[in-house]
C-alpha positions, 0 to 999 in steps of 0.5 A: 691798655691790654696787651697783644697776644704773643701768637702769630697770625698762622696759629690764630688762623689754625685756631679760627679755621678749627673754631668754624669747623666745629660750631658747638662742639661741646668743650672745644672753646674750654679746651682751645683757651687752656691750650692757647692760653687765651680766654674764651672771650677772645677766641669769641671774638676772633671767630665773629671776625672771621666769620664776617669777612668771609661773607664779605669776600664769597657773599654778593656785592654791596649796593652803593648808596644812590648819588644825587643826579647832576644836572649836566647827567640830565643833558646828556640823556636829554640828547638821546631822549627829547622827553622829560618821562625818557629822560626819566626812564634812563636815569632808572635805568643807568643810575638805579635811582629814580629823579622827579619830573619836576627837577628835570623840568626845572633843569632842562628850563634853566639850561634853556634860559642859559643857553639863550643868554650865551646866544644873545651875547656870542655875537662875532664882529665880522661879517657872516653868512647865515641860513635860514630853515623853518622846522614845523611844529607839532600837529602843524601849529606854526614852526620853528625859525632857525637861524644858524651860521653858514661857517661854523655852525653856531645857532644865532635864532631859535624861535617858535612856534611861530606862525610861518609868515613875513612878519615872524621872520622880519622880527626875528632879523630884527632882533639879530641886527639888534644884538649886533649881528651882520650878514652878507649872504643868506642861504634859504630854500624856496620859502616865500616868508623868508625871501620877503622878509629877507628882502624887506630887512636886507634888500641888498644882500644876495640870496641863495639857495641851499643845496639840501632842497635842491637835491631833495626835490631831484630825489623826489623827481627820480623817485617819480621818474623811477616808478613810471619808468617801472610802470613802462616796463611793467605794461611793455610786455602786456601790450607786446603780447596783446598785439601778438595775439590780436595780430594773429587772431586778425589775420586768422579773419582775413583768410579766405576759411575761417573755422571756428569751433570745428565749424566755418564761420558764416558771413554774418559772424564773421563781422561780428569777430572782426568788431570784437576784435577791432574794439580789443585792438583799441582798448590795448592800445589806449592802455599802452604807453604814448609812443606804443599808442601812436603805432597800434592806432595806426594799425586801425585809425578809426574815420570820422562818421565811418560805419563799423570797420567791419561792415567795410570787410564783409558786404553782408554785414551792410545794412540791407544786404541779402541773408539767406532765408530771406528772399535772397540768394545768399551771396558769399563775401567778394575777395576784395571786400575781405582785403583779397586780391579779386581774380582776372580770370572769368572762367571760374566755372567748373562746368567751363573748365573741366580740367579745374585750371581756373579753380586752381588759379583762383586757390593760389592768388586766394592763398598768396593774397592771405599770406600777404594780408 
C-alpha cells in the first residue's frame, strides 16, 4: 500500500497552478519532481486531476439522464391538453424526452377504465339531488349524458355519445338506480328527452329547472333587446332630420311664390314637387320605427281610392283642366285649393282701387295664411 505524500494540500495547489501555467515547458516536470521529491507520475496525475475539475466547475452543466414518464405526469398534462399529439408535445416540451403515442393511449384508457370502477362503486347511501346536462358531440353525432351531484359535485354518469332521445336517458337512469343510487330532485334545463325519461323513471320526483339556461337565455334576450335598442338609436336621428327637411321643403310649396332655381315654379310643376315630396314623406315614415311611424302617417294618411294628394293642392294638376296654350285661359291655382285662406273682399281690381287697398289686403291674409300652413 503506498504512502501518502507528506506535502500539504496548499503546496500541491502551488505546484498544479505551475504545472497548468506551463504546459510543455521543456524540464518543468524534471525539475518539480527533484524540488518536491515527487515522481513525475504523480505530479502527471495531480495535473489531470486538476484539470478535470476545472472544466466541471466553469464547463456547461451535465444534461441529467431522461426519466421514464409516470403515468399520473401524463394526467396531469391530460387536464390542460384534451389530446394524446398535446399531451405529447408537452412532455418534450417540460421533461426533454419524447413518450410514444401508444403509451399515452394506453394510460389515458386504463385511467378511464379506473375512473369508471371508482364511479360504479362510490355510491352514497342517502338521498341526493342530481342534474342533468347533455354535451354535444363532435360534428353534432349524438352528445354526451352527464349526470352529476347537485351537492357535491361527484359525477355519478358519463356516457356517450349517444343519441339525444328518451330511451338514452331512460338507461342511463336505469343503470343509476341499479348501482344503488337514489334521488329525490332532478335539476334540467328545458330538454324534452330528459323530462320523459325523468318522468317515465321517476313520475314522483319533482323537477326543476337549472338556473345556468335561465340566465343564459336572458343574456340572450338582452343581447337582442340591446341591438334593437341600438338599431332605434341609430335610425332617430335620421327620420328626425328627414322630417326637418320635408316639413320645411313642404311648407316652402305651400307659400303663396315658390321659386325654384332662380325661377317661379309653373302651376303644373308645382304638383309634381308636392307628389315627389309626399312619396319621400311615406318612405321616411315606413323606415321609421313603429311609434315614430304612426305620427309621420298622420302628417298625410293617404285615403282609399283618393287621387294623388297633389292634384287636390292645385286644380291645374286635375285631369282636364285648362293649360295654357291650349285653348284655355290659364287660370292660376285658387288659395283655397293651396290650403290658403281665400279673401272676402271682392274689390281686388287695381283698376277699381287705385289706392291698391284691396291688393295689400289680399297680400297680408296671403302671407298670414302661409305662416299659418
Amino acid at each position: 500500500m503506498g504512502q501518502a505524500h507528506p506535502s500539504t494540500a496548499d503546496e500541491r495547489i502551488q505546484w498544479v497552478r505551475m504545472m497548468l501555467a506551463h504546459q510543455g515547458d521543456c524540464g518543468l516536470m524534471t525539475r518539480l519532481s527533484r524540488e518536491a521529491r515527487v515522481s513525475r507520475r504523480t505530479l502527471y496525475v495531480w495535473r489531470d486531476h486538476a484539470e478535470a475539475a476545472l472544466r466541471t466547475a466553469v464547463g456547461p452543466p451535465t444534461a441529467a439522464a431522461p426519466q421514464p414518464t409516470n403515468p399520473r405526469q401524463l394526467l396531469t398534462f391530460w387536464i390542460n391538453h384534451r389530446t394524446a399529439r398535446g399531451i405529447q408535445g408537452a412532455v418534450q416540451e417540460f421533461t426533454a424526452h419524447g413518450v410514444s403515442l401508444a403509451t399515452i393511449t394506453a394510460v389515458l384508457h386504463e385511467a378511464g377504465q379506473r375512473a369508471i370502477r371508482l364511479m360504479q362503486t362510490q355510491r352514497p347511501p342517502t338521498m341526493r339531488a342530481l342534474a342533468l346536462d347533455e354535451i354535444s358531440a363532435n360534428n353534432r353525432r349524438g352528445a354526451y349524458v352527464n349526470v352529476v351531484d347537485v351537492h357535491s359535485g361527484a359525477v355519478w354518469a358519463s356516457e356517450g355519445p349517444l343519441p339525444v332521445d328518451t330511451e338514452s336517458w331512460i338507461l342511463v337512469l336505469w343503470e343509476l338506480q341499479a348501482c344503488g343510487l337514489y334521488w329525490d330532485r332532478v335539476v334540467l334545463d328545458g330538454g324534452a328527452a330528459m323530462q320523459a325519461a325523468c318522468d317515465d323513471v321517476t313520475p314522483e320526483v319533482q323537477l326543476q329547472g337549472d338556473t345556468w339556461h335561465e340566465l343564459y337565455g336572458c343574456a340572450k334576450t338582452r343581447a337582442r333587446l340591446q341591438r334593437a335598442l341600438t338599431q332605434l338609436e341609430r335610425r332617430t336621428p335620421a327620420v328626425a332630420e328627414g322630417t326637418r327637411y320635408l316639413s320645411k321643403e313642404l311648407r316652402a310649396l305651400l307659400a303663396a311664390v315658390v321659386v325654384r332655381r332662380e325661377r317661379l315654379l309653373t302651376t303644373g310643376e308645382r304638383p309634381d314637387e308636392l307628389a315627389a315630396l309626399l312619396a319621400l314623406l311615406a318612405e321616411l315614415a315606413d323606415s321609421a320605427p313603429s311609434a315614430q311611424r304612426m305620427q309621420l302617417q298622420q302628417l298625410h294618411p293617404p285615403p282609399a281610392g283618393a287621387p294623388a294628394p297633389a292634384a287636390e293642392l292645385c286644380p291645374a294638376a286635375r285631369p282636364g283642366a285648362a293649360r295654357p296654350g291650349r285653348g284655355a285661359a290659364a287660370r292660376a291655382p285658387s288659395p283655397a285649393g293651396l290650403g290658403l285662406a281665400a279673401p272676402t273682399d271682392t274689390g281686388l281690381d287695381q283698376r277699381r282701387d287705385p289706392g291698391g287697398r284691396a291688393g295689400r289686403l289680399a297680400h297680408s291674409r296671403t302671407g298670414a295664411a302661409g305662416r299659418l300652413g
